[in-house]
PALORO-325272 format. One record per residue: z, y, x of N, C-alpha, C in turn. Coordinates in steps of 0.1 Angstrom, whole numbers, plus 5000, padded with zeros to 4 digits. Atoms other than C-alpha are relative to their C-alpha. Layout:
ZYXZYXZYX ...
END
This chain:
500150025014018458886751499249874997 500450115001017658536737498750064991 501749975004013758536729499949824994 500650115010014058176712499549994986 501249995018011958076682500649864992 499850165003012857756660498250024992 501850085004008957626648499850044984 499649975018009957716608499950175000 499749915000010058036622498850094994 501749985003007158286607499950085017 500549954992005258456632500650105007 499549884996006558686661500150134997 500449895001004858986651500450064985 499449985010006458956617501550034992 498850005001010158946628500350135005 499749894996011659256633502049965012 499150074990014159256660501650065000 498449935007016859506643499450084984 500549915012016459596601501250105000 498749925003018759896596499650094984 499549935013019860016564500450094998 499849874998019660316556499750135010 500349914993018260686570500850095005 499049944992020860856578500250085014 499649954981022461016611500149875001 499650134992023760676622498849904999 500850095005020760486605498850035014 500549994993018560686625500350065017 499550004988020360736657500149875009 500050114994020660346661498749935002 501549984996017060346658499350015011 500949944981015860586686500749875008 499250054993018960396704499149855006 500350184999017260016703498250035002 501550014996013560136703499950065014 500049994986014360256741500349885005 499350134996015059926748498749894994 501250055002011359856736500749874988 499750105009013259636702498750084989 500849945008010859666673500850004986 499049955004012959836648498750044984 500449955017012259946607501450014996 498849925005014760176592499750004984 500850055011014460106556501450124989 499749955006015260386531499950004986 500449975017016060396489499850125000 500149885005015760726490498650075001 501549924996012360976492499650095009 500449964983013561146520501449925009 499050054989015961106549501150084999 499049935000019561206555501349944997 499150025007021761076531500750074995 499449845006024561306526499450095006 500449864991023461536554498349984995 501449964999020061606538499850094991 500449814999018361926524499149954983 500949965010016362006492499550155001 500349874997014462286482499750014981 500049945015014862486447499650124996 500549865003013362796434499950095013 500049924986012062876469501250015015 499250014992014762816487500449875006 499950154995016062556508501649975000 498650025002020062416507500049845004 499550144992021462156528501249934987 499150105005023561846507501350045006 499050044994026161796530500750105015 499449954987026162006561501150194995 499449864999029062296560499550045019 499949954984029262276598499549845008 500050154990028262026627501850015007 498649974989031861956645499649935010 500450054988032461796674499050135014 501449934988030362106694501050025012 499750004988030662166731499150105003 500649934995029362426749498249955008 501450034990025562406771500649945013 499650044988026462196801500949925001 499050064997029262036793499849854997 499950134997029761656804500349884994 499450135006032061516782500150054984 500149985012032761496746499149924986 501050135006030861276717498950155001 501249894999028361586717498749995012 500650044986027261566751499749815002 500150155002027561136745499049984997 501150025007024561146720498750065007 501749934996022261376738499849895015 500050074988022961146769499249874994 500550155000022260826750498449974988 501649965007019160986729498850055008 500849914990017861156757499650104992 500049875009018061476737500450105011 499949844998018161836753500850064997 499149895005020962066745498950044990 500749885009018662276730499249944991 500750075015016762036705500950014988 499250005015019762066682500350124994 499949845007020062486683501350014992 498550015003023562446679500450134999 499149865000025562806669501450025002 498750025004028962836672500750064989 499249935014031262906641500450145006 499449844997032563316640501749945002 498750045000036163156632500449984986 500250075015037562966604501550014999 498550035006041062946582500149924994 499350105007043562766564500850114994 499249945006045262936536500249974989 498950045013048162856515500950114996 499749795004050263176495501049965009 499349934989051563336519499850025014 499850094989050463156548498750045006 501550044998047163146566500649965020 500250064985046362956600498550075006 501850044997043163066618499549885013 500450094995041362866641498650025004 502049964995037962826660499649895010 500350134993036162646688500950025013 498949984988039162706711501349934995 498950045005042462516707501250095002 498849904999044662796720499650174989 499349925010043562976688501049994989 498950075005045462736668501150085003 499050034995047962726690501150154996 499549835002048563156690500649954982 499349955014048863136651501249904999 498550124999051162816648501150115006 498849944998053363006672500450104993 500049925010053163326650500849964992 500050025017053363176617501649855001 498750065000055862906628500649985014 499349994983057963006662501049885000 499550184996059862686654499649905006 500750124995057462446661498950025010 501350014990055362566687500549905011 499950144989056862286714499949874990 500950155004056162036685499150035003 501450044999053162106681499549945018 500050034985052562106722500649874997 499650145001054061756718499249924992 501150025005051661666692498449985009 500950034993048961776713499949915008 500250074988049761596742499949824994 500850145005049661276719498549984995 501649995006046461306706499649995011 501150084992045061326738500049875009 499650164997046260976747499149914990 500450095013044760846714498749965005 501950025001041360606718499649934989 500450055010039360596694499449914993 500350105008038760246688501249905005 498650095001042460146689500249954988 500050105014042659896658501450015002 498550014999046659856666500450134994 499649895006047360186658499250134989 500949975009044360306638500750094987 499449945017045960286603501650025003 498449935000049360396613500250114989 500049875014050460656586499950175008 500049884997049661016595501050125000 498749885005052361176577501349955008 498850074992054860936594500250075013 500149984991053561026625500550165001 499849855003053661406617501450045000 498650025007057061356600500950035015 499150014989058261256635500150125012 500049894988056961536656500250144993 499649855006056861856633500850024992 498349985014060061956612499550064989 500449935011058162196590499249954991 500550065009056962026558498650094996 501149935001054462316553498750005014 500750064989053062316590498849864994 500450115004052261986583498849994992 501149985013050262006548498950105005 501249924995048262316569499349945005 500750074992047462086595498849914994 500950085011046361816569498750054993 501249975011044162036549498649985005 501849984995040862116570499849825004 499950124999041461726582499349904992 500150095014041361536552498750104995 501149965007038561786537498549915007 501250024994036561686563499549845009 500350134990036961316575500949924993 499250105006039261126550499949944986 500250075010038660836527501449994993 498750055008042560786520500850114991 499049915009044360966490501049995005 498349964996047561156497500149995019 499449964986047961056535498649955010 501650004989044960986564500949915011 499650114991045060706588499650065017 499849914989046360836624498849955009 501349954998043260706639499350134997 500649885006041060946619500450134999 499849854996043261216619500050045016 500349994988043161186659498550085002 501250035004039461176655499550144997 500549885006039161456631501050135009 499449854991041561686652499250055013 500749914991039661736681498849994995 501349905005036461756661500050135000 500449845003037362066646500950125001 499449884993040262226661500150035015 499950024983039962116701498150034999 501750024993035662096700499850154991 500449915009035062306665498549954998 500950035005032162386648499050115003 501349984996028462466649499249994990 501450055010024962476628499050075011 501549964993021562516639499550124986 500649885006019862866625499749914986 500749995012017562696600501349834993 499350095007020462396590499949855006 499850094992020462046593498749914998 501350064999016561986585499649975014 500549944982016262106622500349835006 499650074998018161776631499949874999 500850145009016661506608498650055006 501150035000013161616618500149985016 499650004993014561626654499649835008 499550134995015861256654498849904990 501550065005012461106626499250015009 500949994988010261236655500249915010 499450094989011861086685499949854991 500250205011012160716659499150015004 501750035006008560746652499250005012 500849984990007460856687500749895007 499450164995009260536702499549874995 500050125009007760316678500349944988 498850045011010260306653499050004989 500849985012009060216618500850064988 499650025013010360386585500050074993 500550015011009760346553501050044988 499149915008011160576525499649954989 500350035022011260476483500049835003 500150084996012160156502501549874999 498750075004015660026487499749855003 500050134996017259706497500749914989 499650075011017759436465501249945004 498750064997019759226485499549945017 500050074989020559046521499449884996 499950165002019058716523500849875012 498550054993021658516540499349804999 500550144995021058136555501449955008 498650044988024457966565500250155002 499249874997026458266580499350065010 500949934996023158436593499350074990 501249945009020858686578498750005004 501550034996017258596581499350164997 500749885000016258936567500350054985 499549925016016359166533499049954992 500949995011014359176501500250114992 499549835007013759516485499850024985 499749995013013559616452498749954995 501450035005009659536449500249875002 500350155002010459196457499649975014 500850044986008759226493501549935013 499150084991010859036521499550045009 500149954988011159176555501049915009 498950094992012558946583500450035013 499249934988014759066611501049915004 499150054996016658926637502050004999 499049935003019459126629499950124988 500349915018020359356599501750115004 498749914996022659666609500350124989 500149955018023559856573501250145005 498749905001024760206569500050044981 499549985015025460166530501250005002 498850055000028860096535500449874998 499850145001031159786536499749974986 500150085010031659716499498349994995 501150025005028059806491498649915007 500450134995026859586518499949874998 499850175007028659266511499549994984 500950025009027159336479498949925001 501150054999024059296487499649865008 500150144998024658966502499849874994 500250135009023158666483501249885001 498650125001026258436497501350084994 498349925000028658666484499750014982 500450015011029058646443501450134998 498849945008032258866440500650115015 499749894992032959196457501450084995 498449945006036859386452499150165003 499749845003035559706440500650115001 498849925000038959836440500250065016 500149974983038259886478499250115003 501649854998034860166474501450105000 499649874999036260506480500250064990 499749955012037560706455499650175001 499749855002037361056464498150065000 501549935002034061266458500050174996 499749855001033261616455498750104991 500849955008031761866431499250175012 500549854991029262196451499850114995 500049885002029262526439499250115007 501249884989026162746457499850114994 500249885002026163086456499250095006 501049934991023263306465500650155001 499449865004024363666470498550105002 500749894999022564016470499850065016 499749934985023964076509500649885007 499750094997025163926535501949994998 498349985003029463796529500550075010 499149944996030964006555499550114994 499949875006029564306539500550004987 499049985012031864226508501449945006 498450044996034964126534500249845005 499750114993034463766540499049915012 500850034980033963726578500649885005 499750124991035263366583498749914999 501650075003032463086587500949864991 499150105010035062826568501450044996 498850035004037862826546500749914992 499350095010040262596532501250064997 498749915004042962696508500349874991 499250035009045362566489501150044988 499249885001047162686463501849984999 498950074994050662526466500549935015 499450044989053262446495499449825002 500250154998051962066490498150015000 501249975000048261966499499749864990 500650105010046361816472498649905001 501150104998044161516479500049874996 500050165001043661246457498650064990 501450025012040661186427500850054993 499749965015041061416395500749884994 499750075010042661236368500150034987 499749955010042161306336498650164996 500649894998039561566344498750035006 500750044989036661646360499750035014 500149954978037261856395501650054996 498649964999040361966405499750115006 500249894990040162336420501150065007 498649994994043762316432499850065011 499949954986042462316469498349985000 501849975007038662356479499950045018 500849934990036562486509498750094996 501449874999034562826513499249985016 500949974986031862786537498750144998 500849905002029463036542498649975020 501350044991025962966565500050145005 501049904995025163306571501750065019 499049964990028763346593500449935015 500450104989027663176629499450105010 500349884990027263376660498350005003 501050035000023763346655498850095018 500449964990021463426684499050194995 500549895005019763826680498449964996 501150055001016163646680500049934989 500050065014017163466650500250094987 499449905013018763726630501049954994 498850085013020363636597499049964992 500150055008019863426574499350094987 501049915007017263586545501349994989 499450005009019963506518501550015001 499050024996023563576517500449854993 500150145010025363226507501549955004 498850035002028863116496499849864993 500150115003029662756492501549954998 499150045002032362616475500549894993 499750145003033862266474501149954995 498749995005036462146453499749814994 499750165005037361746444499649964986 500549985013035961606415499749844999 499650095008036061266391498649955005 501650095005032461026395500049964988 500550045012033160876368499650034986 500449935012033661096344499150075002 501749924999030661336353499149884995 500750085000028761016352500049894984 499750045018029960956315499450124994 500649945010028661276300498449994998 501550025008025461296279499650145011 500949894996022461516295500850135000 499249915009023561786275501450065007 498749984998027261806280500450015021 500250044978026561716325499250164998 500449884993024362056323500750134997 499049925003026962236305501250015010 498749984989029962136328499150055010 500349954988027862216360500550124991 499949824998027962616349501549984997 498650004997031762536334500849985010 500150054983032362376367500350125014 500849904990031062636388501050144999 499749855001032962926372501349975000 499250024998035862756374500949995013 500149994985035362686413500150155004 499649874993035163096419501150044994 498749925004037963176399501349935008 499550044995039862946418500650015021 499949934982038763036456500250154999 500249925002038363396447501750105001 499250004998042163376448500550055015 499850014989042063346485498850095009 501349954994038763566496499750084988 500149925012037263866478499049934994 500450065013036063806444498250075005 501749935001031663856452499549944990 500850085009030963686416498850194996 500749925003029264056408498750025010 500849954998026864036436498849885000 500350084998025863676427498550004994 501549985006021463626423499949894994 500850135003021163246419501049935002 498750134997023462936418498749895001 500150165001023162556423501649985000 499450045002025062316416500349835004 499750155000025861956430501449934991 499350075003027661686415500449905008 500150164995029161316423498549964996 501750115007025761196403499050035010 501349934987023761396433500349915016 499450044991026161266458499449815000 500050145001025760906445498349985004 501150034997022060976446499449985012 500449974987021461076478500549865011 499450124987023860806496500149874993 499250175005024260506471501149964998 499050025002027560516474501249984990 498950025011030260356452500250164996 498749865003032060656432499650175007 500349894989029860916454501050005006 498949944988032460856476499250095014 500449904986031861126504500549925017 499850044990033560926529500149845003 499850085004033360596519501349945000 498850065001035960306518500950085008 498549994995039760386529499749905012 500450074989039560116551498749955009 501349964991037160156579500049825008 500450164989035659816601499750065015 500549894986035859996637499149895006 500850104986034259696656498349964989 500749985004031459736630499549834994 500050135000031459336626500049974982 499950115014031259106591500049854998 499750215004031358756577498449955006 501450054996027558746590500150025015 499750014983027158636627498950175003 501449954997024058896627499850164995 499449875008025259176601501150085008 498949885000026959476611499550144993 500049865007028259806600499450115009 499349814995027860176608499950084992 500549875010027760516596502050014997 498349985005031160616576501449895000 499050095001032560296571500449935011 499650024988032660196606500850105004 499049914999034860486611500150185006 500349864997033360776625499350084988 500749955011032261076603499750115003 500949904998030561436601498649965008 500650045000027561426614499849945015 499950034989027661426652501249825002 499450124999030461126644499049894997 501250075004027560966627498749925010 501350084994024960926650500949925014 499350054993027760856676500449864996 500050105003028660566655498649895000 500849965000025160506655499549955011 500450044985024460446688501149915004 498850104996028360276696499349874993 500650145003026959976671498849945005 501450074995023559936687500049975009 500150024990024559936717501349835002 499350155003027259666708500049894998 500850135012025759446686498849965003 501950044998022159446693499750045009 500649974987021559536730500649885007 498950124990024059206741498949875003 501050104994022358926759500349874985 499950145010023958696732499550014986 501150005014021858826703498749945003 
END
């Protein structure tokens, strides 16, 4: 690593040798990543805690994660390969620091139809054949492409998904099933998903599957804050970045909202692209039309018991209620409850030393407008949440038994919570459509990670995370 100084320069002890933007999984994954490597690192947060989407509050006694339904990507204790096993290798993390569970087993259901699914791909596989004895050697043909796919092929990245699909599966319905849990869970693009990403997101959560730790995904953030902080790492929360300060097609370092100036050799940002080159002083004009569009409204339900004792024993569901799957931004409206996801925390083979969860708890996510939430008065924004909300059960309730009678307590998120938490354009959930895989910019010194570099959930996260730090800021030519 070049250790030169030019004489203009301020003082060693004053340059930081990577600023990263943002707390995050990726923010603080690339952290631990570079302070093993003895770099002196500050993680610089707007927000009051850590997380971003994946982070937690706590409301009338209780506690409720933002963002986490499930971890994907899990792998068993022991196993080698996988981005799961990647992160604890390149964190030096423990299997067991993350108290990983595995999901009970999860569906897809459209009328008539349902897929189930789990952390096994030959449960798929059984229903597909089942549910469509036509296409079981597509699919098998399918599979065997995906596991060809790598995941930082730019050539074929943004290929179209549905083309792709089109060509291997005959069944137009198939298809849309496959899509659903996909796109809920890893796609910035309305209507179709870029065959990257659906690669990507298929063996997350139908080849690896999913997982939570007992107490959520505080377990996780205080996990990877500790390790930062016990390395050295520095950072600083209620600590928003004004803007880049940019010198010729370098970044000397940031300036935050108080005005204070921090100078770093490098500047590695998990806001996203467009809200990045924002914040760039050489940059006067940003295409908007590029932030993410899609965002999502939360629905939390506390119950009296736990959900399999009113019948619903999946740990996720996604439904739709038509043969076609619906994924673009409301119009005209402000959530769409067409198609949606039921999660439920308390349904995770949990270990007998843990028990269950003190609260039963139904979670249901359905697509929803930023802008217009973000247009109504006080008033009218704490009216729709309850409108909102009762709209969301009457809509899943279709597809799972109706437990609005054993309901004790709600929450409610918005886009306006979402935008809070992450910054992000439009609360987009997944940021821009177009991802930067090689995490690069117009700045010799600036790069990306986090969503917009192209991995996503949260294990995608710190995996991206570490892939940029080890790219960009561990190379002899930084």
């Amino acid at each position: 690593m070049s250790t030169a100084q030019s004489p203009t320069d301020p003082p060693r002890e004053d340059v930081y040798d990577t600023i990263i933007i943002g707390a995050g999984m990726s923010g603080l994954a690339a952290g631990i990543r570079l302070a093993y490597f003895d770099q002196r690192v500050c993680i610089l947060e707007k927000h009051y805690t850590i997380g971003g989407l994946n982070s937690f509050y706590r409301q009338g006694g209780r506690d409720y994660d933002v963002g986490l339904h499930a971890v994907t990507n899990f792998t068993e204790k022991g196993s080698k390969r996988g981005p799961l096993a990647k992160l604890l290798r390149q964190l030096r993390f423990r299997w067991d620091d993350f108290q990983l569970v595995p999901a009970v087993g999860s569906a897809i259901r459209f009328p008539d139809v349902e897929l189930n699914f789990g952390n096994d791909i030959k449960i798929l596989e059984a229903d597909v054949a089942k549910q469509f004895p036509h296409q079981k050697d597509n699919f098998q043909k399918l599979l065997a492409r995906l596991l060809d796919y790598d995941d930082l092929d730019e050539a074929s990245f943004n290929v179209s998904t549905r083309q792709v699909l089109e060509e291997t599966i005959t069944d137009p319905l198939l298809i849309e099933m496959l899509l659903c849990p996909l796109m809920w869970y890893g796609n910035a693009r309305q209507q179709d998903m870029d065959f990257g990403q659906f690669c990507i997101m298929f063996r997350a959560c139908y080849m690896e599957g999913f997982a939570r730790p007992f107490k959520g995904v505080r377990l996780i953030l205080k996990n990877l804050v500790r390790k930062f902080r016990g390395l050295g790492g520095e950072l600083k929360l209620r600590s928003g970045v004004e803007r880049i300060h940019v010198e010729g097609d370098h970044a000397v370092g940031v300036v935050l909202d108080d005005g204070t100036e921090i100078r770093g050799k490098r500047i590695l940002s998990s806001a996203g692209q467009i809200e990045t080159m924002r914040l760039c002083d050489d940059i006067t004009q940003v295409d908007v039309a590029r932030a993410g569009q899609l965002s999502f409204i939360e629905s939390i339900s506390i119950l009296d018991r736990q959900p399999k004792q009113i019948g619903f024993d999946r740990t996720i569901l996604f439904y739709n209620d038509s043969p076609r799957f619906h994924w673009e931004r409301p119009e005209g409206t402000l959530c769409d409850p067409r198609t949606g996801v039921v999660c439920s925390p308390n349904n995770y083979l949990y270990d007998d030393s843990d028990g269950q969860l003190p609260d039963g708890v139904i979670r249901i996510t359905t697509l929803a407008n930023h802008d217009r939430w973000c247009a109504l008065s006080e008033e009218d924004y704490r009216r729709q949440k309850t409108v909102q909300y009762d709209e969301a059960i009457d809509a899943a309730v279709r597809f799972m038994p109706d437990f609005r009678r054993h309901v004790i307590d709600t929450d409610v998120f918005t886009p306006k919570t979402i935008r809070r938490f992450t910054w992000h354009d439009n609360g987009a959930i997944y940021g821009a459509p177009d991802k930067q895989l090689d995490g690069q910019t117009h700045l010799s010194n600036l790069f990306l990670c986090g969503t917009d570099q192209g991995f996503v959930g949260i294990v995608g996260a710190i995996v991206s995370g570490i892939s940029m730090a080890n790219r960009h800021c561990l190379t002899s030519s930084q």
